[in-house]
C-alpha positions in Angstrom: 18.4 -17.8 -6.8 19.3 -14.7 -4.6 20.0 -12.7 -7.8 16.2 -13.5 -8.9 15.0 -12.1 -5.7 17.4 -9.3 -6.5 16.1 -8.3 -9.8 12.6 -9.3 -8.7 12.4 -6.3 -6.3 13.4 -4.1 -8.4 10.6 -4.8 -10.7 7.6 -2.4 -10.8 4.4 -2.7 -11.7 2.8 0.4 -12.9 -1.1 1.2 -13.4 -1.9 4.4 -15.3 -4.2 7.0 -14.1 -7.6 6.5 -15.7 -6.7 2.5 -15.4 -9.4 1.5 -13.0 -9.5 -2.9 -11.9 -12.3 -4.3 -10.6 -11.2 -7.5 -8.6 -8.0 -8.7 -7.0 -4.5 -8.0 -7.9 -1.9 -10.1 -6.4 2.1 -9.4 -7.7 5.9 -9.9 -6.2 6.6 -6.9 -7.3 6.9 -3.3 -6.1 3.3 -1.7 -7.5 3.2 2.2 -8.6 -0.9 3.0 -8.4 -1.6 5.8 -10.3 -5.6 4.4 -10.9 -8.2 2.8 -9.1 -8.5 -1.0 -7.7 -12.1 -2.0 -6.5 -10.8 -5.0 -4.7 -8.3 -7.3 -2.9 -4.3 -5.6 -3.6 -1.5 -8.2 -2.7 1.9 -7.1 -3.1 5.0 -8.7 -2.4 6.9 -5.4 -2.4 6.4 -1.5 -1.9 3.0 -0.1 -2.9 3.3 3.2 -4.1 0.0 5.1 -4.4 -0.1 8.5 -6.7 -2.0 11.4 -5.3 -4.8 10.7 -7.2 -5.0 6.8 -6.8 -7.8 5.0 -4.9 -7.8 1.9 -3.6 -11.2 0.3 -2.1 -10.3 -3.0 -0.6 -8.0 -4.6 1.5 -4.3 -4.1 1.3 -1.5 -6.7 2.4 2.0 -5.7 1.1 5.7 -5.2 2.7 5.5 -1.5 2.7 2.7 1.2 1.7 3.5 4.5 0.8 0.3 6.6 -0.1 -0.6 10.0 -1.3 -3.8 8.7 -2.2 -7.3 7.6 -0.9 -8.0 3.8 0.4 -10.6 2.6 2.2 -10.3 -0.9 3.5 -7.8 -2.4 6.0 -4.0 -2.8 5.1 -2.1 -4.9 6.6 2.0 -4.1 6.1 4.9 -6.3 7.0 7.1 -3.2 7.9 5.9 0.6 7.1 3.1 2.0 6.2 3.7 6.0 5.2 0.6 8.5 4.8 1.9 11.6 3.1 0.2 15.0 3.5 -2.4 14.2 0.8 -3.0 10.3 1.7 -6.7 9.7 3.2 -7.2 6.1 5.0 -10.5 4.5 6.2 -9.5 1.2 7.8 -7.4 -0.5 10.3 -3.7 -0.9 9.9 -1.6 -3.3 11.2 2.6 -2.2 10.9 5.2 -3.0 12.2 6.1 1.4 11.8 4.1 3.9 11.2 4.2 7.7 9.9 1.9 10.2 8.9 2.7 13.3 7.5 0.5 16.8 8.6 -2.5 16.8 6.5 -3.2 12.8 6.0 -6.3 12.5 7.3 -6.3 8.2 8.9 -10.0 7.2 10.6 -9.1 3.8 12.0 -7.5 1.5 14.7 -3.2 0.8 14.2 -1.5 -2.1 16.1 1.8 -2.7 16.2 4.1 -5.4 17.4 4.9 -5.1 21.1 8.8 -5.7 20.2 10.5 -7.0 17.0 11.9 -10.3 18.2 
């Protein structure tokens, strides 16, 4: 079982640039967004987001890593990390957060008061 979860995580979902998805998408695995989602994204692992990737919906995932544009409220189980070219419109809620020079974040973050 624990070698499942092993190999599971290292499993990666990729959507091509020009792929755009209209509706949720709901994986275990780590997600590469190179496209565009118009709707709920659920990922059990890292969400990666391309440079030129949009996301307009909500976002619930372990970790979020973006260069790319979202607008909708993410919710991350530990980091969420807006690189120089990442644009958020939404709320987060993290348990860490870090944003590079030049992301450009319009919303509210809470964290967790302590990590017991």
């Amino acid at each position: 079982m624990e070698e499942k979860k092993a190999i599971a995580a290292k499993e990666v979902c990729i959507l091509a640039q020009g792929t755009i998805i209209e509706g949720s998408l709901e994986t275990n695995s780590n997600i590469r967004l190179e496209g565009e989602l118009h709707g709920e994204l659920r990922c059990g692992g890292r969400l990666v987001m391309a440079p030129k990737s949009k996301v307009m919906g909500q976002i619930n995932c372990k970790e979020l890593i973006s260069e790319g544009e979202s607008k909708g409220n993410v919710k991350a189980k530990s980091l969420v990390y807006l690189q120089a070219s990442a644009q958020l419109t939404g709320d987060i809620d993290c348990e860490r957060l870090q944003i590079e020079q030049g992301a450009i974040f319009n919303g509210q973050c809470t964290m967790p008061k302590d990590k017991a």
